[in-house]
N, C-alpha and C positions, 0 to 999 in steps of 0.2 A: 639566780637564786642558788644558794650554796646550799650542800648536802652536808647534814648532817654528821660527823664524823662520825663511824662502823666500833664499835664498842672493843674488837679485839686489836685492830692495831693504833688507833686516835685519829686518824688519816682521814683526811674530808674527801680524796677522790677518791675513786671504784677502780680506776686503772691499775694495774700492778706497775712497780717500780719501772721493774726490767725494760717493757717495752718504751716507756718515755725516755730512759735513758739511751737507748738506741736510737730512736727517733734524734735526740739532742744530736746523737755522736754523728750521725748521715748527716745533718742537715748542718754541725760545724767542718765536716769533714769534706762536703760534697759544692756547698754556696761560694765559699771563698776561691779554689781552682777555679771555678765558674766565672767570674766575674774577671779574674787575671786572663784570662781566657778570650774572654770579652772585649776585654782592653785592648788586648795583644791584635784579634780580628778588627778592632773597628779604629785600627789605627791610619788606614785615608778615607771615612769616614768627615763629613765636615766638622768645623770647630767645637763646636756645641755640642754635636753627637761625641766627640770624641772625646771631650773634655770630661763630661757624665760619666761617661765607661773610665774615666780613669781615677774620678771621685770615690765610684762605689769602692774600690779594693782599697783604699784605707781606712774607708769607714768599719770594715770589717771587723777590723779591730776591738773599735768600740762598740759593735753590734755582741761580739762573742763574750765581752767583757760585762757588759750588761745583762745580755742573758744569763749569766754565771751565778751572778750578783743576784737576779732574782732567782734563779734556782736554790741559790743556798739561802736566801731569807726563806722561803716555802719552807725550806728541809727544818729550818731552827722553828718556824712561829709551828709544824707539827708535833 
């Protein structure tokens, strides 16, 4: 169930700005090494394992990009 938007700023969440956007920036900042990372260890790893860990890092891409996408629809429909 969605809250109500707070009469002084329109904004339907209670969270202030600041912290989400930090949250965003850790969590673009910190996943992607991670996974390169990943790749790079589980490289004699068998086929299949290996091949997964080398999926994920370009997906990443599309992952950040999306997120983005819907950050900024949120920011326009407040």
């Amino acid at each position: 169930m969605r809250t109500p938007p707070t009469p002084a700023t329109g904004r339907t969440s209670r969270t202030p700005r600041s912290p989400l956007l930090l949250a965003g920036l850790l969590a673009g900042a910190g996943v992607p090494p991670a996974n390169v990372q990943m790749a790079v260890d589980w490289r004699k790893r068998p086929a299949p394992l290996r091949n997964a860990a080398y999926a994920r890092v370009p997906m990443q891409a599309s992952l950040i990009l999306w997120a983005r996408s819907v950050a900024r629809s949120t920011e326009a429909a407040v």
